[in-house]
SELUM-884706 format. One line per 4 residues: for each residue x, y, z of C-alpha. Coordinates in steps of 0.25 Angstrom, whole numbers. Each point is the difference from the previous one (the first is absolute). Layout:
REM residues N
X,Y,Z | ...
//
This chain:
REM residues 950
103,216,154 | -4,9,-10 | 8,15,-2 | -11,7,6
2,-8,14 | 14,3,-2 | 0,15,1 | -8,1,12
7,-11,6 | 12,8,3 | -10,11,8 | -5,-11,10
5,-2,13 | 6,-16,1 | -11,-4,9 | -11,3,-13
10,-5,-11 | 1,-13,7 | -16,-3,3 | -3,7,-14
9,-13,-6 | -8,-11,11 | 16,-3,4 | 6,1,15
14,6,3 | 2,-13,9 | -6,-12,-5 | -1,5,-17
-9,-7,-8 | -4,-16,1 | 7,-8,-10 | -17,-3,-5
-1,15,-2 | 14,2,-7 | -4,-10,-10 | -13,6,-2
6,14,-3 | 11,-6,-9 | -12,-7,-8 | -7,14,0
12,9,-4 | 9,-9,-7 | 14,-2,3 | 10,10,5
8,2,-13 | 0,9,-12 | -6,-5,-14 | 11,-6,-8
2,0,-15 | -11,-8,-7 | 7,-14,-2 | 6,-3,-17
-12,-10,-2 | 7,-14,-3 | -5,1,-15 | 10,12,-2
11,-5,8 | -1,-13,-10 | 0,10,-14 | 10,6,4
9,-14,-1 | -1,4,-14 | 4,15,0 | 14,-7,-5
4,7,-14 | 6,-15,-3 | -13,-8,4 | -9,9,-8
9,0,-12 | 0,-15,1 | -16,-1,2 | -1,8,-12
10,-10,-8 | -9,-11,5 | -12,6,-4 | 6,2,-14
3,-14,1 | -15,-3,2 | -3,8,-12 | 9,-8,-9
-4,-13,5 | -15,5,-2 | 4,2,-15 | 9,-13,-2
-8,-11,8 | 13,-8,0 | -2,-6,12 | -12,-3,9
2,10,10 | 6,12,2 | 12,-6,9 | 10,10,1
-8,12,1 | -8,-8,11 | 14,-5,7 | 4,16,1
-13,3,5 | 1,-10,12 | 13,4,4 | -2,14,-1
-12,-3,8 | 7,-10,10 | 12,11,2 | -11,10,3
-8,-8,11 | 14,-2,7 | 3,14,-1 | -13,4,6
2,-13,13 | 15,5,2 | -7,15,1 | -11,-5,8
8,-7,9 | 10,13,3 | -10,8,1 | -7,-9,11
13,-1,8 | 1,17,0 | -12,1,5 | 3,-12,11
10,8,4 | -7,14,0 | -11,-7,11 | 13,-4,10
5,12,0 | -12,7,0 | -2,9,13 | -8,0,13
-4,7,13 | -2,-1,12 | -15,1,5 | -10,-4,12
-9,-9,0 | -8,-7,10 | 9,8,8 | 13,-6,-5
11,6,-9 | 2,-10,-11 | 8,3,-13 | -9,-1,-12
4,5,-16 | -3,12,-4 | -10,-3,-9 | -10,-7,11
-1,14,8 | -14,6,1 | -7,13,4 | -1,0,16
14,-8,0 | 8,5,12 | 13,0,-4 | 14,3,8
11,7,-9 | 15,-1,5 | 10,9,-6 | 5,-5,-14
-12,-5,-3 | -9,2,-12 | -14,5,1 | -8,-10,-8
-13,7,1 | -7,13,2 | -2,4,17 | -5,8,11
10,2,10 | -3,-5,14 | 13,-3,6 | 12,9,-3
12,-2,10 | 10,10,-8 | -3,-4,-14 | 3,7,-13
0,-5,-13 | 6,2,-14 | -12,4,-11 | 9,5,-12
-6,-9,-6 | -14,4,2 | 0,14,2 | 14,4,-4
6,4,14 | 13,-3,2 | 1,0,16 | -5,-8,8
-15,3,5 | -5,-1,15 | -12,-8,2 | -10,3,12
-15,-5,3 | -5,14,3 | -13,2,-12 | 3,13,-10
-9,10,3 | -2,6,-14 | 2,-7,-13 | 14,-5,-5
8,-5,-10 | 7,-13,-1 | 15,5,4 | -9,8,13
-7,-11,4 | 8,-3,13 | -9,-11,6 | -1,-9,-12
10,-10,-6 | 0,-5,-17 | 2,-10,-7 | 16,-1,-6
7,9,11 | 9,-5,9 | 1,2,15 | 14,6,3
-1,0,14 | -8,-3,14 | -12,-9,0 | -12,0,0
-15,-5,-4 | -11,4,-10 | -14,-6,-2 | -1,-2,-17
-11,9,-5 | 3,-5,-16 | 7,-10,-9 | 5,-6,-14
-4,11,-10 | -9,8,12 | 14,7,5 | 6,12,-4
12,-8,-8 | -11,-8,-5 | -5,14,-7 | 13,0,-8
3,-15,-1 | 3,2,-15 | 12,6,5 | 4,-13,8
-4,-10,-10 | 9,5,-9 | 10,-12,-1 | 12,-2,-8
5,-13,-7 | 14,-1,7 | 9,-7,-11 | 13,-8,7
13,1,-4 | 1,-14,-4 | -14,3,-11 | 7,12,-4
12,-9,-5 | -7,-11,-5 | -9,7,-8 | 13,8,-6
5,-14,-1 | -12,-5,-7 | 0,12,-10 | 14,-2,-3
-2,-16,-2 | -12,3,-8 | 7,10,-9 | 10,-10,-4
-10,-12,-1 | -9,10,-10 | 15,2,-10 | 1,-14,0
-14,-4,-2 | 0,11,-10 | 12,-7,-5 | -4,-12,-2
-14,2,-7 | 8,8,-10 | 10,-12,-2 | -11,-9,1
-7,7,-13 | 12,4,-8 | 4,-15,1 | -12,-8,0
-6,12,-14 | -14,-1,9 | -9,6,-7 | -14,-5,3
-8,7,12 | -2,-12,6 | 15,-1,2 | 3,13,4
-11,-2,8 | 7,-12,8 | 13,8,0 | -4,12,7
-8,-7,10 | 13,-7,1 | 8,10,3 | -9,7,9
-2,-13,9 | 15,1,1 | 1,13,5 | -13,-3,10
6,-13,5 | 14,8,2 | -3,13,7 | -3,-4,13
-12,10,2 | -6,-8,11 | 13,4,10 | -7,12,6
-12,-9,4 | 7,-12,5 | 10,10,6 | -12,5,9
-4,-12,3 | 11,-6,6 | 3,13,7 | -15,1,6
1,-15,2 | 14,2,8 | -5,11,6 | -13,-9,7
11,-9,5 | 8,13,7 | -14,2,6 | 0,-13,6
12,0,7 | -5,15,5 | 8,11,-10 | -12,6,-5
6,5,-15 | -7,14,-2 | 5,5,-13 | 7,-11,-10
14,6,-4 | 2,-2,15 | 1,-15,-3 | 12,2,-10
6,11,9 | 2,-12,11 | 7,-8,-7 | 11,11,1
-1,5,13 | 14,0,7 | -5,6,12 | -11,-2,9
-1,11,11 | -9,-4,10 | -8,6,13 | 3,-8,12
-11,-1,9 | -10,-10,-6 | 7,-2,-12 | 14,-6,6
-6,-2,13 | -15,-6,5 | -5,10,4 | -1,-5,13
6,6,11 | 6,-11,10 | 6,-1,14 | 13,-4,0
6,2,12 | -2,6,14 | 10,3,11 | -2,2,15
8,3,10 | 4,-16,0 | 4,0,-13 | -7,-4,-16
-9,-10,-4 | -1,0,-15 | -14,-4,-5 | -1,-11,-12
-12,0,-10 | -3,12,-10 | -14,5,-6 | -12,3,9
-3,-13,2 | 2,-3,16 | 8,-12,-2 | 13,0,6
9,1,13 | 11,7,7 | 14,-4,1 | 7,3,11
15,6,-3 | 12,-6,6 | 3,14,6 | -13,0,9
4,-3,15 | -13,-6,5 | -10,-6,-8 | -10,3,13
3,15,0 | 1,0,-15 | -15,-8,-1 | -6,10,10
7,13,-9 | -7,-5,-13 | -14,-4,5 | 1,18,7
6,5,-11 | -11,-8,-13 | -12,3,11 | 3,13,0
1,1,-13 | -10,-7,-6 | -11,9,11 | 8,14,-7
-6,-4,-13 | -12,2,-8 | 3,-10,-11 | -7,-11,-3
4,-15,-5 | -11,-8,-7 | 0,-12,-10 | -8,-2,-12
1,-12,-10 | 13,-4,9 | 6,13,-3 | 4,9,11
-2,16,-1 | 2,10,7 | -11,10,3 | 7,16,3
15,1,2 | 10,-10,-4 | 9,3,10 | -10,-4,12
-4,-11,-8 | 13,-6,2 | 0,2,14 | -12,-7,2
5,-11,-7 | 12,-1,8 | -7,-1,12 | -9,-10,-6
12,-9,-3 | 4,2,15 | -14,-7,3 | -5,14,4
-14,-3,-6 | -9,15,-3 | -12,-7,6 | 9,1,15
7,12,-1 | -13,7,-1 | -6,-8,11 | 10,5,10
3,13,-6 | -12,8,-4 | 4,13,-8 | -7,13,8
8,12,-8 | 10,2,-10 | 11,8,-4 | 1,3,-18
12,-2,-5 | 7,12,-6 | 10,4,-10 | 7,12,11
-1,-10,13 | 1,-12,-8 | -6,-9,10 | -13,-8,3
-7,-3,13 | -10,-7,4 | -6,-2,16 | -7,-12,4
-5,-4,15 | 5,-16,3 | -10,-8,4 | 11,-8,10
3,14,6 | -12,8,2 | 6,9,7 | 8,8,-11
1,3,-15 | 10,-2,-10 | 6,9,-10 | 6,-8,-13
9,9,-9 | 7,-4,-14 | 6,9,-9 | 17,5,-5
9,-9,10 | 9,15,0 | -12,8,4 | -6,-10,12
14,-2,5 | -1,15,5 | -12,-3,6 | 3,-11,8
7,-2,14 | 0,-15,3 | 2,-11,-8 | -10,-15,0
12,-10,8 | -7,-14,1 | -13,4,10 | 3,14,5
5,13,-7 | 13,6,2 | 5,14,0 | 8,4,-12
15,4,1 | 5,8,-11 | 9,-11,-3 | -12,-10,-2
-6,11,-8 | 13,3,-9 | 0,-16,-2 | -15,0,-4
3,12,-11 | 12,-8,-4 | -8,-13,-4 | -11,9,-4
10,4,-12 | 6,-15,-3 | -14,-4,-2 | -4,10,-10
15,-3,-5 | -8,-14,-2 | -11,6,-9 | -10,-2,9
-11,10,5 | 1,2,14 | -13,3,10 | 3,2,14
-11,-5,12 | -1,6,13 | -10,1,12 | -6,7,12
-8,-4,11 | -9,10,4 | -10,2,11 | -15,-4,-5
-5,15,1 | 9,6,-8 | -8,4,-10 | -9,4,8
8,12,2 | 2,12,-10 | 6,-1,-13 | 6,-13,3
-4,-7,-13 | 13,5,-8 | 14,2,-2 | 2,3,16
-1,-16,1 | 11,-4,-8 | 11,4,12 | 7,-10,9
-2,-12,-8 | 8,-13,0 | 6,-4,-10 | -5,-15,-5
8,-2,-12 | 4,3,-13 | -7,-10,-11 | 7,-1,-15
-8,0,-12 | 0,-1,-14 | -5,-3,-14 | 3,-12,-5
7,-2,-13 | -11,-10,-7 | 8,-15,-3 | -4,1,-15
7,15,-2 | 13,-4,3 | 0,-13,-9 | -6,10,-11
11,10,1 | 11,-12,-2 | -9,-4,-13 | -1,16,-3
17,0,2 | 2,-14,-7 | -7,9,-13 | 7,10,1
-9,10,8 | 6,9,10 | -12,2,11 | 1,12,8
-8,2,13 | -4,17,1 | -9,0,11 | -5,12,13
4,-8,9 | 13,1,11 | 13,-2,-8 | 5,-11,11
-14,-7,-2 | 1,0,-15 | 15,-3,0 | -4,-13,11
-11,-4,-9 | 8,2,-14 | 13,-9,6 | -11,-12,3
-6,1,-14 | 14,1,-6 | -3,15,-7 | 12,7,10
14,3,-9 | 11,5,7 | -6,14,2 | -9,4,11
-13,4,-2 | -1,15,-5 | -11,9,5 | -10,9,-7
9,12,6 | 11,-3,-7 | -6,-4,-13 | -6,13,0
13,8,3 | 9,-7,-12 | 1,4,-14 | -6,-7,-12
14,-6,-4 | 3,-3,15 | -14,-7,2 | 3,-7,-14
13,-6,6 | -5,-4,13 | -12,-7,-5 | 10,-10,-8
3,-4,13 | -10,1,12 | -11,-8,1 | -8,4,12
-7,14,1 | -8,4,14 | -6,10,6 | -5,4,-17
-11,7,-3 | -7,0,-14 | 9,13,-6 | 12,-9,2
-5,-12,-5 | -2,8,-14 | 13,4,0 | 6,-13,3
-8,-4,-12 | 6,8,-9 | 14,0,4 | -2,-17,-1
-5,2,-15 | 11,11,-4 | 9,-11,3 | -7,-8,-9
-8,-9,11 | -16,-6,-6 | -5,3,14 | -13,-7,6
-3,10,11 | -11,-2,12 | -9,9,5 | -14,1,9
-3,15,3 | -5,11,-6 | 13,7,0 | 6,-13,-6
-7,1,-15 | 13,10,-5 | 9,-11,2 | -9,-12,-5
-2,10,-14 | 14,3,-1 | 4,-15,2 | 3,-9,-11
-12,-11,7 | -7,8,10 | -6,-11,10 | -11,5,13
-4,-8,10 | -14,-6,-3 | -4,-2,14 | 7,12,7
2,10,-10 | -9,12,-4 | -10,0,-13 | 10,11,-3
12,-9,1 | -6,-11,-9 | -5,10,-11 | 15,5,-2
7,-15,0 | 1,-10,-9 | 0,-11,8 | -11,-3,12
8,-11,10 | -15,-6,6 | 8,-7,12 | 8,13,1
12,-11,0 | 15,2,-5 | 1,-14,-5 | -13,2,-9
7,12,-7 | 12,-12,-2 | -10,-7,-6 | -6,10,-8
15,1,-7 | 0,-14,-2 | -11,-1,-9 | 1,14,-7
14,-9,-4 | -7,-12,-3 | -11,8,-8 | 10,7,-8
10,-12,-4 | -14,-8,-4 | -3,13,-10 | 13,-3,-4
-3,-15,-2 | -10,2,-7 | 5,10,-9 | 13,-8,-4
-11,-11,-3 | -10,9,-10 | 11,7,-7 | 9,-12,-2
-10,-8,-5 | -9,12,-9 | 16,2,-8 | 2,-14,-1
-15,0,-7 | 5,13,-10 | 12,-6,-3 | -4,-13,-4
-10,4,-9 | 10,12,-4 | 12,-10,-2 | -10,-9,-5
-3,8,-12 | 12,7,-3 | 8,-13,0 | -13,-9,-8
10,-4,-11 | 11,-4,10 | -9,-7,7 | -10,-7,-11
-10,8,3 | -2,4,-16 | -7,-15,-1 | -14,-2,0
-12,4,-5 | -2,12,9 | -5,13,-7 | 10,7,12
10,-7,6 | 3,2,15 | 5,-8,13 | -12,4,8
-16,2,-5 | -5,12,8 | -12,-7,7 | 11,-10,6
8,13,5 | -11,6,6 | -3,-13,7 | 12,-1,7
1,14,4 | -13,-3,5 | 1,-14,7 | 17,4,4
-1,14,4 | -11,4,11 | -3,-11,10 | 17,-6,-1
2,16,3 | -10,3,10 | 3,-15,7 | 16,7,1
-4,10,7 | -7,-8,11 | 14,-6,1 | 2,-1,18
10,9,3 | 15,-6,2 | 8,1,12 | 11,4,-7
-6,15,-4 | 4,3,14 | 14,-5,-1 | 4,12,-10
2,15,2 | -12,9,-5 | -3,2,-15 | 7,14,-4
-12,10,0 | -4,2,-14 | 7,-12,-8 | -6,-5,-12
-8,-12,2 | 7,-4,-11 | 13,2,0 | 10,-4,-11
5,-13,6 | -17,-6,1 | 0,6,-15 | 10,-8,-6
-5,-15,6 | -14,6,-6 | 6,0,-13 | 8,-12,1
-13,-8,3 | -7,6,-12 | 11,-4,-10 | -1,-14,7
-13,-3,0 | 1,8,-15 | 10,-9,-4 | -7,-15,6
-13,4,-6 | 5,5,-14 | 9,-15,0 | -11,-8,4
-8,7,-12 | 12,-4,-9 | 2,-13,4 | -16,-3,-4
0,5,-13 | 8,-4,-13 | 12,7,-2 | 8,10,7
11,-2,11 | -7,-13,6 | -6,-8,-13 | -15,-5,5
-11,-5,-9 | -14,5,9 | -9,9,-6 | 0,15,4
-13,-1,11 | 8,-11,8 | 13,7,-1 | -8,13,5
-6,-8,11 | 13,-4,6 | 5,13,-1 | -14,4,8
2,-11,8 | 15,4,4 | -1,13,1 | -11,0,10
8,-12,10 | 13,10,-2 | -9,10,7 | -4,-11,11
14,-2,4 | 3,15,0 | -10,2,9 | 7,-9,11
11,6,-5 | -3,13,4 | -5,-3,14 | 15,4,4
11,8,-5 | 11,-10,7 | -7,-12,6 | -4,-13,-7
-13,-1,-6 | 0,-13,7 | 4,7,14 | -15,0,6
-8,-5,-12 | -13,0,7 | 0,11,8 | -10,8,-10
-12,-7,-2 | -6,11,-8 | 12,-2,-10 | -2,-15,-2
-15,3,-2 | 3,8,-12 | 10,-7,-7 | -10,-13,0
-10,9,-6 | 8,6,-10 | 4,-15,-4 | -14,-4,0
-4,10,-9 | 9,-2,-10 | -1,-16,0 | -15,6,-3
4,8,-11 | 8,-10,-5 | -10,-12,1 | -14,4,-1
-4,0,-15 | -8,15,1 | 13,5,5 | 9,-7,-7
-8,5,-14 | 0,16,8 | 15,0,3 | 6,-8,-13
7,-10,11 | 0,-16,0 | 1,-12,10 | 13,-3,4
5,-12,4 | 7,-3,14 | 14,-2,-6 | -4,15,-6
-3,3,13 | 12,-4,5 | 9,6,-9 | -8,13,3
3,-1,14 | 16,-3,-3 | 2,13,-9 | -8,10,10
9,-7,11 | 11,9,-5 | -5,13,4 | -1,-9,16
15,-5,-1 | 7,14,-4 | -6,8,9 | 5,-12,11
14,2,-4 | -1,15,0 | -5,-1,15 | 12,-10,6
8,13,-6 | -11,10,6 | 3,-7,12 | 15,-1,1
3,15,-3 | -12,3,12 | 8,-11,8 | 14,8,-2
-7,16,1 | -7,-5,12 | 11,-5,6 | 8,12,1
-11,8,9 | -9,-8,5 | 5,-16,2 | -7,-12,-7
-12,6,-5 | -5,-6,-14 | -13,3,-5 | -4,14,-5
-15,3,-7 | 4,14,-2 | 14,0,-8 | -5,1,-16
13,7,-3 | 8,-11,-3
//
């Protein structure tokens, strides 16, 4: 619709708006005719940021100041070869070219490929609506919603379009963000008589607002960049690049790393020209490319790139197992949540109300099977004294109830729903595993009246006639056991009622109270006969006919703990995660429910009330201790928040309603249900649970951990191998004399040429790296205590291995060199391009074997060889790239190397093997000290992923 129809829109009775939009407040719009709007208006959404064609995203590869300066050495390169004509191509300048070119294009894939995962992940948690068509409510995206859409709005919800109002059952919304009022706005669907603003235009709903509360329903009159918030979308597209944590240290990491890398290099281009008396441009030429190949193949400036990727990679995989990842720095707060503060309903439990047990006057039958599947059957206690009289109880009391209802139980795709309220649900579902089949109870007991439940009688009746009984009619009543008690004068015995004593009444109050002492929610059922004019008469059909009724029983319910909750929160314990259970419910159903799942400690559970009434040191006290919180509304919540972080708890914290979002925002990982929580709810968290499930927050954990230690994986592995690269070639030309380096006919002597340092940093670095992070996740992440919020991913203990394995593979290379050429520590008699391809050679395998290395800080690199295929696809590919470039006679010719025989091979292999067999002794002592620290607190625990402290 355009802005003109809008302004008249709002003067319109409902009636006109809706035949001026060919829609129908009952059936909506035909899927056919939906599908021809969206084609004629386009999708519901605002017009994004044009997307950074690929051409750009590939130049700027490039933008490195190292990579342009070694572009511009290669170039000189090409000018001097122009002028000398020494040999028949230009090989080094080509060589440069083609890795530059080569780093650029895997760049621009790893770039691609995050980008591709974000935006995967922006369409799962993309938002929807709830609309008619064909005269059923479906759940459809946001984006799909047309003009003529009749769409129902439930408080908490976001508007997703422009609208008329044609239903308003007390609803307001909050447009601050539209119009700039801060109160909530009451909606109506009576037309304006004069003109109006936005923030007067009573009858209408916009695009971006939120309802606060009520309900209601709205035809949509326009959409995408038709609304009024589509008006101002500059304002929403305004997006910020959010920087993690983890990036900000590596690129400080990288600076620092690159500052040192650039002394040396300078270093050694100076010692390399004082020494060598270079003097010719050509030289100098090959020196300074030299030293800037150095510095490009040591600074590990492809770290931001492959860090995204792994995180956007790990975050598709959260997706998967239902934890969709909002905003990335929530991945690596996860890995040091130590607290996971948890709803209960739906998230603990199923969601599901379940009849558990029901007493008569003959004693208990408790009910087995959960769910709102019928299956099941009732068990009859030892305590009941006749199973006749206790059959013939159960079948009055679930007929009864099951008539008092206005629930409805279906299947679809062999899962069983409930359609109204949860509570009568359950009961209908109990008498279906009795064998009371719907199908029957209506036959015999046709509903003529009813009775609404409400919150000051708090009960529920229903009247009926009885097809066996002609003659009379039936009053059903449900509702607080307390409250029907007084209503009742005889009690259901066997086949006849009898009257109720106050002692019988004393004991049914009693056992009212153990049963709630059970956790279970209590529903009472009662009856009356009644003549079959009664309602003929005068005001019959209300509260009058709830008097005199017999009691039937009393049935037991409850919300289920799911199976998978409890097993997830001894894994959350077993990692040292402390779950906490905050939730509105009654303290002795959470406190029943908490001790099933194992969150219960010594204390009871604590009530809003009381958190309300204790100081900030007191709450800080008591929350160290108590682990179940009812009767809590969102105001507590936020204060339990910050008293659980002033103690120095990472808390992961859930939420689903409006009133929720200040917690989520003021949690360390804000986590809203995606399947019962508000659009409000899910903007302010961090985290959206899909399955709305406990155990998929516990998994969530699991691999923000695993993500986090394979960061560190591959980070040991690029900085280890990039310093054993700079000292080789620094050792290597600061120690030429020791080594014999001064022989040959070499204008400049040096271990390394930079074409053959550029191709391992090309051929080791990127796919060995990228494959790391790819590494499955390791049980053993969930069998240590949370990583301290904030630690360096780093720390000392990872930094000194790092540089342990740099001097080693340093060292082997620089040997292996020495033992080649004449003279030196190790007399050889090979000429200088050989003696430079074993060092080529060795240098490159030392970096194989690191890589397995680095797949775990304390286990084997033979523990699980196999278990990352991605790894073992890069490694070959590395090797057969270099067996390429050391075979083929145009590469051969392009990067100064030789053919090496199998016994060179060999001996290759041996030397690189170091690097392998030290970092296996270091782990048997890894292992040991883990085995005695772990020991002490938590048994026999061995393996950790997460320790680099050492």
């Amino acid at each position: 619709m355009t802005s003109s129809h809008v302004v008249a829109i709002f003067q319109q009775p409902t009636d006109v708006v809706i035949a001026a939009l060919n829609s129908d407040m009952s059936h909506g719009l035909t899927t056919v005719e939906a599908h021809r709007r969206h084609r004629q208006y386009g999708a519901n959404e605002l017009d994004a940021e044009p997307p950074i064609p690929a051409w750009r995203t590939f130049l700027a590869q490039f933008q490195n100041v190292l990579v342009i300066v070694l572009l511009i050495a290669a170039a000189i390169s090409l000018v001097v070869w122009l002028y000398e004509r020494e040999q028949a191509l230009p090989y080094e300048a080509i060589v440069i070219v083609a890795i530059v070119l080569l780093n650029g294009i895997l760049g621009f894939i790893q770039e691609a490929r995050a980008a591709r995962a974000v935006a995967a992940l922006r369409a799962l948690a993309a938002a929807e609506a709830s609309v008619i068509r064909n005269g059923e409510t479906v759940r459809i995206a946001a984006t799909e919603l047309v003009p003529g859409d009749i769409l129902l709005i439930e408080e908490g919800a976001t508007i997703p379009a422009d609208g008329r109002v044609i239903q308003s059952i007390a609803l307001h919304t909050l447009e601050a963000s539209l119009t700039g009022e801060s109160l909530p706005v009451s909606k109506d669907t009576d037309p304006l008589t004069t003109a109006a603003s936005l923030g007067d235009r009573s009858n209408m709903l916009f695009s971006g607002t939120t309802a606060s509360y009520g309900r209601g329903r709205m035809v949509v009159t326009a959409t995408g960049m038709q609304t009024e918030m589509g008006k101002i979308a500059g304002l929403l597209r305004q997006t910020t690049s959010e920087r993690t944590p983890l990036q900000r240290e590596l690129d400080r990491t990288g600076k620092w790393l690159g500052i040192v890398v650039i002394g040396m290099a300078v270093i050694m281009i100076g010692t390399i020209l004082l020494l060598e008396e270079v003097r010719d441009v050509k030289t100098i030429v090959a020196v300074l490319i030299l030293g800037v190949a150095l510095a490009v193949a040591a600074v590990p400036e492809g770290l931001p790139t492959i860090v995204t990727a792994v995180l956007a990679l790990g975050v598709q995989r959260m997706a998967r197992r239902k934890a969709i990842i909002r905003k990335l720095p929530a991945v690596e707060t996860l890995g040091s949540a130590s607290i996971i503060a948890s709803d209960k309903t739906g998230t603990l439990t199923r969601n599901e109300m379940t009849v558990r047990t029901i007493v008569t006057a003959s004693g208990r039958v408790e009910i087995v099977g959960i769910g709102y599947g019928p299956s099941g059957e009732l068990r009859q206690t030892d305590d009941a004294s006749s199973t006749e009289a206790m059959r013939s109880e159960v079948t009055a009391t679930l007929s009864a109830a099951n008539r008092a209802n206005n629930a409805v139980v279906l299947e679809r795709d062999g899962r069983w729903t409930i359609l109204g309220d949860p509570t009568e649900g359950a009961l209908i579902v109990a008498a279906q595993k009795a064998g009371l089949t719907e199908e029957t109870l209506t036959a015999r007991f046709p509903r003529v009246g009813e009775v609404p439940f409400s919150s000051e009688r708090k009960l529920m009746s229903t009247v009926h006639t009885d097809s066996t009984h002609p003659e009379r009619l039936l009053v059903f009543t449900k509702g607080a056991p307390d409250v029907l008690l007084n209503q009742c004068t005889a009690e259901w015995v066997e086949h006849a009622p009898r009257r109720l004593s106050e002692e019988r009444r004393a004991t049914l109050r009693t056992l009212n109270e153990q049963l709630a002492g059970e956790g279970l929610r209590i529903i009472g059922i009662a009856s009356r006969v009644l003549p079959r004019d009664a309602l003929d008469q005068a005001h019959a059909l209300n509260d009058e006919l709830e008097h005199d009724l017999v009691l039937l029983g009393f049935v037991g319910m409850i919300d289920p703990p799911r199976d998978e909750a409890k097993a997830a929160i001894t894994r959350a314990k077993m990692a040292g995660i402390r779950s906490i259970m905050i939730t509105g419910d009654h303290p002795k159903t959470a406190m029943a429910i908490a001790m099933e799942l194992g969150i219960a400690g010594t204390t009871a559970a604590v009530t809003g009330a009381e958190v309300e009434s204790l100081s900030e040191e007191a709450l800080r006290t008591l929350v160290q201790e108590c682990s179940v919180y009812a009767r809590v509304n969102p105001e507590h919540k936020l204060r339990l928040v910050k008293a659980l972080q002033q103690n120095g708890a990472v808390v992961a914290m859930t939420g689903d309603g409006v009133n929720d979002a200040p917690a989520l925002k003021a949690a360390d990982i804000g986590v809203a249900m995606g399947i019962t929580g508000t659009d409000v709810s899910k903007e302010a968290a961090d985290m959206i649970l899909a399955d709305d499930n406990f155990a998929t927050i516990v998994a969530a954990v699991e691999e923000g951990r695993a993500i986090f230690v394979n960061i560190q994986k591959f980070l040991f592995f690029l900085l280890s191998s990039n310093i054993g690269e700079v000292l080789t070639m620094f050792g290597g030309v600061v120690l030429a004399s020791v080594l014999g380096l001064s022989a040959g006919n070499d204008a400049i002597i040096v271990p390394l040429l930079a074409t053959q340092i550029l191709w391992i940093n090309l051929v080791t670095d990127g796919t060995p790296a990228l494959a790391l992070g790819l590494e499955p996740a390791n049980a053993a992440v969930m069998h240590q205590p949370p990583r301290p919020h904030g630690s360096s991913v780093i720390p000392r203990g990872m930094w000194i291995r790092i540089l342990v394995v740099g001097v080693i593979m340093a060292v082997g290379t620089l040997l292996v060199l020495d033992a080649a050429l004449p003279g030196g520590l190790i007399h050889g008699s090979q000429t200088m391009e050989y003696g430079r391809t074993m060092a080529f050679t060795t240098l490159m395998l030392f970096q194989m074997y690191n890589v397995f290395n680095a797949r775990s800080y304390t286990q084997s690199a033979f523990s699980h060889p196999f278990q990352n295929p991605w790894l073992w696809g890069a490694v070959t590919m590395s090797l057969v790239l270099h067996m390429m470039v050391i075979t083929v006679p145009v590469l051969q010719r392009a990067f100064s190397t030789v053919s090496l025989t199998a016994r060179d091979w060999l001996t290759c292999l041996l030397v690189a093997s170091i690097v392998l067999w030290v970092r296996e002794l270091d782990k048997v002592g890894q292992r040991h000290r883990l085995r005695g620290t772990q020991g002490e607190h938590r048994g026999t625990t061995t393996n950790t992923e997460t320790d680099h402290s050492g």
